[in-house]
Every structure is written in structure tokens, then in C-alpha cells.
C-alpha positions, 0 to 999 in steps of 0.5 A, a space after each residue: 777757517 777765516 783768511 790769515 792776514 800777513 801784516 806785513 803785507 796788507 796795507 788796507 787798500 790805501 787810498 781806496 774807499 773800500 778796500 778789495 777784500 771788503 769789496 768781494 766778501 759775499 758774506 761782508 765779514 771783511 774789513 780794515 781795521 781803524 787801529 791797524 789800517 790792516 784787513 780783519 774778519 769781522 766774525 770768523 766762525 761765519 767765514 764759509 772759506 769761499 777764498 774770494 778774499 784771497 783771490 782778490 788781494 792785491 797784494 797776496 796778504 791773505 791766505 786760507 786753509 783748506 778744509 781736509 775734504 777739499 785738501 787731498 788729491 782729486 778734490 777741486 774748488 773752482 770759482 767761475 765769476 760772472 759780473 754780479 755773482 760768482 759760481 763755486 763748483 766743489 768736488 770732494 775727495 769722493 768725486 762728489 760735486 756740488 754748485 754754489 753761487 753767491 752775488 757780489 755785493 754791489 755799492 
């Protein structure tokens, strides 16, 4: 599920080239908006709900669901970020648990 934004709260990074969401997308779904100035996914349905967006607003305007086999008990999602990729350790309901790793995208 793609991050919600808080309207009240985003207000694109002002001032910065690209704003922070944008910045750590792995998937380069985020963007400002040119009518609103406020943070958008570009395409939802490719949102792999990795929270980097989330984790690195400023000012806390995004927020995400979980998905059911990551919201009950026991289940983790655990980012560890390196200096050009970070690290996704998941465990689900059933004690399963995989790695993902995903580079940053660099400027």
C-alpha cells in the first residue's frame, strides 16, 4: 500500500532540490507535486510498502499500512541502511524470514 500523505504536514522539502522522499525511493515512485508542492507516488500499485519514505520524512507527513502478514505479533520488518543500500530483514507471522537489499539511488 502506497505511503498516505498528511497535507497538512508536507511541505515538499521546501527549499531542497529534491525533496527526502524522493531522495530515498528505491523504487523512484515519490515526487512533489508541481500544483500542490506536496509529496505524491507516482504509480501506487509498484509501491513495495519498504517505509523508506516514511522513515526518512522530516516532518512525519507519511504514513503506511502494513500488510496483514507483517501486522500481528512476532512479525518484524527491520531496516538496516548501509551508505548506498539498505537492508530489509522481514519475519512474518510464521516465523519465516527473508533479506532483501535495495541500493539507494545516488545523484
Amino acid at each position: 500500500m502506497p505511503p498516505k500523505v498528511d497535507t497538512n504536514k508536507c511541505n515538499g522539502c521546501n527549499g531542497r532540490a529534491e525533496s527526502c522522499c524522493e531522495q530515498v525511493c528505491p523504487g523512484d515512485l515519490m515526487l512533489v507535486s508541481a500544483q500542490t508542492g506536496k509529496a505524491i507516488c507516482r504509480n501506487p500499485r509498484e509501491c513495495w510498502d519498504c517505509m523508506s519514505c516514511v522513515k526518512a520524512c522530516p516532518r512525519g507527513a507519511l504514513e503506511t499500512k502494513m500488510p496483514y502478514q507483517l501486522g500481528y505479533f512476532k512479525a518484524t520488518l527491520r531496516p538496516y541502511v548501509g551508505k548506498n543500500f539498505i537492508t530489509w530483514k522481514c519475519r512474518d507471522i510464521n516465523g519465516n524470514e527473508q533479506t532483501f537489499k535495495s541500493v539507494n539511488r545516488t545523484t
